[in-house]
N, C-alpha and C positions, 0 to 999 in steps of 0.2 A: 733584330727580332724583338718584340715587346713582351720580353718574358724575361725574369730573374735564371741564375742562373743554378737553383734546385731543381727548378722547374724544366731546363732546358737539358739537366741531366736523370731526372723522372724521364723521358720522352724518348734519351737517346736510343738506348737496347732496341725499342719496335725503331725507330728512325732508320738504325744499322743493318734492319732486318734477316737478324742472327749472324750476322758476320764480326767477329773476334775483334775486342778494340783493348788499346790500353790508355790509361788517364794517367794525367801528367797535370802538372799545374798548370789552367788557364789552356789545356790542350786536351786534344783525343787523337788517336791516331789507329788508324784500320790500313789492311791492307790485304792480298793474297798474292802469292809469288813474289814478282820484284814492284808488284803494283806498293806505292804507298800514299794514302789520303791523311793529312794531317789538317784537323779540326781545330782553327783556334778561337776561340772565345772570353771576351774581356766585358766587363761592365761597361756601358755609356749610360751619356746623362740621362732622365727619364724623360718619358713627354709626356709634356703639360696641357690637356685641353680642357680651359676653364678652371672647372674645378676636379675633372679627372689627372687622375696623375698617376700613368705608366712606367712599368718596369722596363730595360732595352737593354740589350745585350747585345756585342759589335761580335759578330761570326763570318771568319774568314776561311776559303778554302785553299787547300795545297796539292797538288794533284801531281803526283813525280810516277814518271813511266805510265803513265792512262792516255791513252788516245783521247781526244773531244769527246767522242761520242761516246765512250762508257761513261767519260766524268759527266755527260750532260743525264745520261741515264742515270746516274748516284746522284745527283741535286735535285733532279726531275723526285727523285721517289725517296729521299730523307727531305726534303724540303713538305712534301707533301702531306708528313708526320707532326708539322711544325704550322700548319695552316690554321686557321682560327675565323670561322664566321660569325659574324656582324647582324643586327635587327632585331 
């Protein structure tokens, strides 16, 4: 993602849309019942174009006890909190 990672936890609360998280160093972690999604997130290098030079943050998902299709529904619509248009 090309965002620092203030910025990627300003965002998270609407991203998780109200559903209970706890922070952990370089993690988040949500879940309900035996559902658990564990969010982890670490600095990468920035990218360089020209003379802009972007922020990146490497965001990994962990999906323990979720079928496909709800964990596709949870990236489908936190990821959609994290979109950024261009022009």
């Amino acid at each position: 993602m090309s965002l620092d990672e203030p910025e990627f936890l300003r965002l998270l609360p609407i991203a998780l849309a109200g559903r209970g998280y706890r922070l952990g160093p370089g993690s988040v972690e949500t879940g309900e019942g035996r559902e658990r999604i564990t969010i982890r997130h670490a600095d990468a290098p920035p990218l360089q174009v020209a003379s802009l030079r972007l922020p990146r943050l490497r965001v990994t998902f962990e999906f323990q006890d979720c079928s496909r299709a709800h964990a596709a529904q949870f990236l489908e619509g936190f990821l959609t909190h994290y979109r950024r248009g261009g022009g």
